[in-house]
C-alpha positions in Angstrom: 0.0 0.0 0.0 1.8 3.6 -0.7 1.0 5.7 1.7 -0.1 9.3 0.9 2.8 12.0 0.8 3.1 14.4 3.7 1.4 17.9 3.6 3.4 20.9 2.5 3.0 22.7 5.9 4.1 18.7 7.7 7.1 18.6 5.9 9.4 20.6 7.7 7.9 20.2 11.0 8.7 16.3 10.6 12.2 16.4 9.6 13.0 19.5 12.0 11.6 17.2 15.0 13.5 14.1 13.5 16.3 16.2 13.3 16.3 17.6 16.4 15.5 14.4 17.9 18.4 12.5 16.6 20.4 15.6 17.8 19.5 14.9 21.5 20.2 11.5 21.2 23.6 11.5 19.8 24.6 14.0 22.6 23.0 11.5 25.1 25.3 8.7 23.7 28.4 11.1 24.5 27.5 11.7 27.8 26.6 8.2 28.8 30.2 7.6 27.2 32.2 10.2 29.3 33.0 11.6 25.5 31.4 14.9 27.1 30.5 17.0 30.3 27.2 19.2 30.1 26.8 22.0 32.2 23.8 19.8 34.8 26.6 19.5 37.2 27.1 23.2 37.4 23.4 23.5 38.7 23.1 20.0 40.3 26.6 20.9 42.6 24.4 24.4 43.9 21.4 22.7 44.4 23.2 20.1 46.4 25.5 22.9 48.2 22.5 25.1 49.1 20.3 22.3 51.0 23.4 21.4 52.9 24.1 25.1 53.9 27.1 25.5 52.4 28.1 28.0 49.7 27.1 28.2 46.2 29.1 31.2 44.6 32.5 30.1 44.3 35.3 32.8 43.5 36.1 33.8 40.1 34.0 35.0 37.4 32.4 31.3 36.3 30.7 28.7 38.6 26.9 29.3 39.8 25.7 32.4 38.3 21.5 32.4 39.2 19.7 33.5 41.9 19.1 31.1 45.1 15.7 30.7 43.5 17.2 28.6 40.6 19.3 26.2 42.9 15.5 25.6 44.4 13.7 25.3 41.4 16.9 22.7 40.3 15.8 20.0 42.9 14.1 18.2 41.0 16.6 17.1 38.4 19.7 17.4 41.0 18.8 14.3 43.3 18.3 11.9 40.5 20.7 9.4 39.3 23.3 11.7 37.4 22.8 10.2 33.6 19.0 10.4 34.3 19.0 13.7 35.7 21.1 15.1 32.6 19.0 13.6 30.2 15.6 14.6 32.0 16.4 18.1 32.5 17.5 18.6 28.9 14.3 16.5 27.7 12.9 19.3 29.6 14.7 22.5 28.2 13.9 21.3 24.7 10.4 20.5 25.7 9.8 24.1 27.3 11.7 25.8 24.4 9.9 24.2 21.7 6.6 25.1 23.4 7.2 28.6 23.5 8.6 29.1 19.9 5.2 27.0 18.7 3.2 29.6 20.1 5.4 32.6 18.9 4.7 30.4 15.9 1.1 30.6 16.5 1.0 34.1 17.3 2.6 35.0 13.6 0.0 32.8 11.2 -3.2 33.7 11.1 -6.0 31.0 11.4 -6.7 30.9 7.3 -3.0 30.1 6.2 -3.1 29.5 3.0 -2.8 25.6 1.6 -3.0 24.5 5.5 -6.4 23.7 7.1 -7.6 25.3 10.1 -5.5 27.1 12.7 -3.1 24.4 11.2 -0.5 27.2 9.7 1.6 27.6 12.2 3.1 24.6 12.0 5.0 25.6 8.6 6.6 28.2 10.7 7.6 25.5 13.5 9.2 23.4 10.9 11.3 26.5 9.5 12.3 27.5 13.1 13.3 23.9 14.0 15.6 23.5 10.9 17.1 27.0 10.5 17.9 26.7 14.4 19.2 23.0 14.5 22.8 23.9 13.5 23.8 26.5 16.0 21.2 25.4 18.5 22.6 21.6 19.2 25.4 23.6 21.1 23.2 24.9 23.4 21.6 21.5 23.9 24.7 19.8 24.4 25.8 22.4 27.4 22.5 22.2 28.9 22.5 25.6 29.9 19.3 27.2 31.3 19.0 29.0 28.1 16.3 27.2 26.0 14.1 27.1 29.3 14.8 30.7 29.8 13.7 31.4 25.9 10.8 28.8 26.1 9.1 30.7 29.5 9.7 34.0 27.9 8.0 33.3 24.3 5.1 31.5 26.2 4.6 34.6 28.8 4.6 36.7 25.9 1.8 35.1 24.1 0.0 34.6 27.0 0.4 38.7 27.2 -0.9 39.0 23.4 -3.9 36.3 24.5 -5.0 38.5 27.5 -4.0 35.4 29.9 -2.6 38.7 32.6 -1.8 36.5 35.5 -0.1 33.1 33.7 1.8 35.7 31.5 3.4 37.5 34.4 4.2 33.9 36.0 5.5 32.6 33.4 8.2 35.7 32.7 8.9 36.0 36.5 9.5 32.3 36.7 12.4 32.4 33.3 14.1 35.0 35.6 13.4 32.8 38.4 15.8 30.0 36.5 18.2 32.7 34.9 18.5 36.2 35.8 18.9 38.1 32.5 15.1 37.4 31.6 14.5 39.8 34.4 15.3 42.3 31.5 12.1 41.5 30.0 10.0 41.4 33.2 10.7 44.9 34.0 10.3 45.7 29.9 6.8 44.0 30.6 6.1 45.9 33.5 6.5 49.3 31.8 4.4 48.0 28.6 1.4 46.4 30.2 0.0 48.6 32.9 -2.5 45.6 33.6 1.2 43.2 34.2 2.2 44.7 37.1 0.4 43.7 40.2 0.7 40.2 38.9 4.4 40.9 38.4 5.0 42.3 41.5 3.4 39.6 43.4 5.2 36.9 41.7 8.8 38.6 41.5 8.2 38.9 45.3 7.3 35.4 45.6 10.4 34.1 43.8 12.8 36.2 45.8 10.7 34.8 49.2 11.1 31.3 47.9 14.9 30.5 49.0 13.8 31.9 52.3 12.2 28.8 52.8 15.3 27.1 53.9 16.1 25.2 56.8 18.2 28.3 57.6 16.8 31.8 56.6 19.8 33.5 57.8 22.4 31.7 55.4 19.2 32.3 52.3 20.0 36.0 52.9 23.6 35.6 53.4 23.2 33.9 49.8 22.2 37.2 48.4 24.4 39.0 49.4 27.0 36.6 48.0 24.8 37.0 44.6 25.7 40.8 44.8 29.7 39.9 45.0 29.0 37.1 42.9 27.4 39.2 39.8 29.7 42.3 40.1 33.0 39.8 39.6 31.1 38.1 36.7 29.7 41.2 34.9 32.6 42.2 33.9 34.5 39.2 32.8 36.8 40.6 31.0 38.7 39.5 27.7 37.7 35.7 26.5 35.9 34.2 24.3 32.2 36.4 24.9 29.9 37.6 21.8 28.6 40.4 23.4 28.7 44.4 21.5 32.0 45.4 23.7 34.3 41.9 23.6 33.6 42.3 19.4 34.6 46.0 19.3 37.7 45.2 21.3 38.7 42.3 18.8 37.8 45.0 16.2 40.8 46.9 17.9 37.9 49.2 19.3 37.9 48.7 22.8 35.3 50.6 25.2 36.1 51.2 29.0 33.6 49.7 31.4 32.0 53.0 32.2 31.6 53.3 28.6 29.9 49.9 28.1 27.6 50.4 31.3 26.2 53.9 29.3 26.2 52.5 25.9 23.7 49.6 27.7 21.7 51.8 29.5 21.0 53.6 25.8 20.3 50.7 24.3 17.7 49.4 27.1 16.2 53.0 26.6 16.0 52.2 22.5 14.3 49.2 23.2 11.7 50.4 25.7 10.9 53.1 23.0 10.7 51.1 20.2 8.5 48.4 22.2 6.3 51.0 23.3 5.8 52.2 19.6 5.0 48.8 19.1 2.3 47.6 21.8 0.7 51.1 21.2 0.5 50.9 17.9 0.4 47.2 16.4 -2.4 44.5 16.9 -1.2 42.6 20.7 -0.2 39.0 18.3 2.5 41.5 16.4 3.2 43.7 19.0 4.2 40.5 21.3 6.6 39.1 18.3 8.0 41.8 18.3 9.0 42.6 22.0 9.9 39.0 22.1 12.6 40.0 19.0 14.0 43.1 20.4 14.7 41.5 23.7 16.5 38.6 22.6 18.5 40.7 20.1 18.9 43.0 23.2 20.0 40.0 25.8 22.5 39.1 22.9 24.5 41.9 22.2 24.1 43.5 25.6 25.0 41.0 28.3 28.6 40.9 28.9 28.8 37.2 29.3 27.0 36.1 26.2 28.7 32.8 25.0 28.3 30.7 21.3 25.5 28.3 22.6 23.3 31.9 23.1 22.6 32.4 19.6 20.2 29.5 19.4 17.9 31.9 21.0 18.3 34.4 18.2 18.1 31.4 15.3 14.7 30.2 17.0 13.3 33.3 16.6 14.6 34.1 13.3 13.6 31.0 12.0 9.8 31.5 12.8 10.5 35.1 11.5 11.5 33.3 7.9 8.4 31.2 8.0 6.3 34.2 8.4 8.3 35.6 5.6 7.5 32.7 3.6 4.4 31.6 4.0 2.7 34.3 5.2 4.4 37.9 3.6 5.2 35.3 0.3 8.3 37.1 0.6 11.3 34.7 -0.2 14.1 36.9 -0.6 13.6 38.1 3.0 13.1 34.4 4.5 15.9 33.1 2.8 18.1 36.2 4.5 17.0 35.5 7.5 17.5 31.0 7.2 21.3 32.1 5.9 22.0 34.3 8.7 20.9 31.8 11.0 23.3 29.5 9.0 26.1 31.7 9.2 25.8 31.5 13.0 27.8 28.2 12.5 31.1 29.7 11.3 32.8 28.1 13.7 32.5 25.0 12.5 33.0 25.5 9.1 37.2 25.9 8.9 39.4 26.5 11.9 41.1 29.8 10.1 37.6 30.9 9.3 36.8 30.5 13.3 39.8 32.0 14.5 39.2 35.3 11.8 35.6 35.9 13.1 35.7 35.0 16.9 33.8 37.0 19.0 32.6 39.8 16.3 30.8 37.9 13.3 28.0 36.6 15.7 27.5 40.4 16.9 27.4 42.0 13.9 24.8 39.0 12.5 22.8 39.7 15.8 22.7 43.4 14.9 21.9 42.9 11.4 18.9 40.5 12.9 18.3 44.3 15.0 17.6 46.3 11.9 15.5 43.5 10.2 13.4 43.8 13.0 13.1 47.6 13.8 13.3 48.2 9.9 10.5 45.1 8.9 8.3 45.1 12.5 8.1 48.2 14.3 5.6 50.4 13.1 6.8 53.7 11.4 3.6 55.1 11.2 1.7 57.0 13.9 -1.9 55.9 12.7 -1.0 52.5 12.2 -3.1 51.6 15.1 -6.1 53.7 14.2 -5.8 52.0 10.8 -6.7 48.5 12.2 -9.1 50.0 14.5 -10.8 51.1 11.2 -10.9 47.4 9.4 -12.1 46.3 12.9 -15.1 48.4 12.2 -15.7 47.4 8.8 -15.7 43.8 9.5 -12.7 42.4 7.5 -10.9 39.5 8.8 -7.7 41.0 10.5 -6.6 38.2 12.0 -4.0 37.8 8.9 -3.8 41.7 8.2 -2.7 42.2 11.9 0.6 40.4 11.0 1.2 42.6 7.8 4.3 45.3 8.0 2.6 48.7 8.5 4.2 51.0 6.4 
């Protein structure tokens, strides 16, 4: 019997899964063979450390980097059996990513998608995330970092924002700061946009800062925090290495900014990006406006924290990829989508020719990130003041915006 072929809009989503799938399991094979050690221990040796009482910050700019709330929220995973605690907890980042970049996904195709039956587009953009991602994001999944988990809770609180779902939204961005700190960026982003965020916010950021005061000894939780504070002023600033962030590429550039300097140019930069999201949520349909926060912040965590590392760029590629599949299947515009699959491609550099790595360390990825910037202040935030009053006005009329909210404006 020959079986049917696949949809168009199936395609990609199968072979990115397969993909992505065979992915985890060949870096589950290295671990199991000692070929390879994931960052889990990192987290699993805090965990450990802070329900014994004993310190969790070591010296030094590296080690444990979070806030006592993530060694909590760790438990789980950090008193299993060490193979099945690694490959639980990242069955569990890829499970949380990919559920937040299928409903940016969702957000971004309307519910009449051409050539895909009902509410089914969005799985075309999946599939194009999924494969433009899978070459620079296996190196976040083989570290294990909290960065997919971070990026999953972030996309998912920010549709929950575009859905009207207040109090889930503000859980879930409090609770991605909760496991690393930098998504507190875009909880305080959140709480200037959405006036109707912030009790929620509030309530939950103070909840998560409460919850390592739960220990068996509240005096050594606060004694924690103050370590934090020693902890992230040592590691802010790491200094020269191998980071991707704005300043480390301008110094390979033979550019190189003081740290008073940096600290301004990232203030400005926050500033630009509380501006340009405003423009946004004020102005753009909430599915749209959403997208579009979610881009400027990771473009924004990218370039702008000091410590961002190779494995970080997955974030950007996730995003970008479901940004090509809009382009695609949505705008019909190719030469765009294919841009943006090739720049997540060019993301892998470093594996293409040890002289091509050792020429582009530490700026190419910065420079792609800030050319991913422009695509998205230049393609996404409106430019127009009555861009808002203009889908207020097909409202009115009747007309089926649900597809024309995700159209550029102007």
């Amino acid at each position: 019997m020959v079986r049917p072929p696949l949809p168009s809009l199936a395609r990609p989503l199968v072979f990115g899964l397969a993909l992505w799938a065979i992915a985890l399991v060949a870096i589950e094979a290295q671990v199991i063979s000692g070929r390879f050690v994931s960052e889990f221990h990192i987290y699993a040796e805090a965990t450990w450390a802070w329900w014994r009482g004993a310190e969790i910050y070591e010296d030094g700019i590296n080690g444990f980097l979070y806030l006592p709330s993530s060694a909590v929220l760790f438990t789980p995973w950090a008193y299993l059996p060490p193979l099945l605690g690694d490959a639980l907890w990242r069955l569990s980042l890829l499970a949380v990513c990919w559920w937040g970049v299928a409903r940016l996904c969702r957000l971004l195709a309307p519910a009449d998608c051409p050539g895909a039956g009902p509410g089914a587009g969005w799985q075309r953009l999946f599939g194009v995330a999924l494969l433009a991602a899978l070459p620079i994001g296996v190196v976040d999944l083989r570290g294990a970092q909290t960065e997919f988990l971070m990026l999953g809770l972030m996309l998912a609180g920010l549709a929950d924002v575009a859905e009207g779902r207040w109090r889930r939204a503000a859980f879930l961005l409090v609770l991605a700061g909760a496991f690393k700190p930098q998504a507190l960026a875009l909880v305080m982003l959140a709480f200037a946009l959405w006036p109707r965020l912030r009790l929620s916010l509030a309530l939950w950021l103070a909840a998560a800062l409460a919850l390592p005061l739960a220990h068996w000894d509240p005096g050594y939780a606060l004694g924690e925090y103050g370590q934090l504070v020693r902890k992230t002023m040592s590691s802010a600033n790491p200094g020269g290495g191998v980071w991707h962030d704005f300043a480390n590429g301008l110094a390979t550039l033979g550019l190189p900014l003081d740290l008073m300097a940096q600290t301004v140019i990232r203030a400005l930069a926050g500033v630009a990006v509380l501006i340009l999201a405003r423009g946004a949520v004020s102005r753009l349909p909430a599915p749209k406006a959403a997208a579009t926060v979610a881009a400027l912040m990771v473009t924004y965590l990218l370039l702008f924290n000091p410590r961002t590392v190779l494995g970080h760029f997955g974030d950007m590629a996730l995003v970008a990829g479901a940004l090509a599949g809009w382009e695609f299947h949505i705008r019909r515009n190719r030469a765009l989508g294919w841009v943006l699959v090739l720049l997540c491609f060019a993301l892998t550099t470093h594996v293409w020719t040890r002289g091509l790595h050792m020429a582009t360390a530490t700026w190419f990825k910065p420079l792609l990130a800030c050319g991913f910037g422009l695509y998205v202040v230049v393609r996404w935030v409106p430019s127009r003041p009555d861009a808002g009053r203009q889908n207020a006005t097909q409202d009115m009329r009747g007309q089926d915006t649900r597809g024309d909210s995700l159209a550029i404006q102007g």
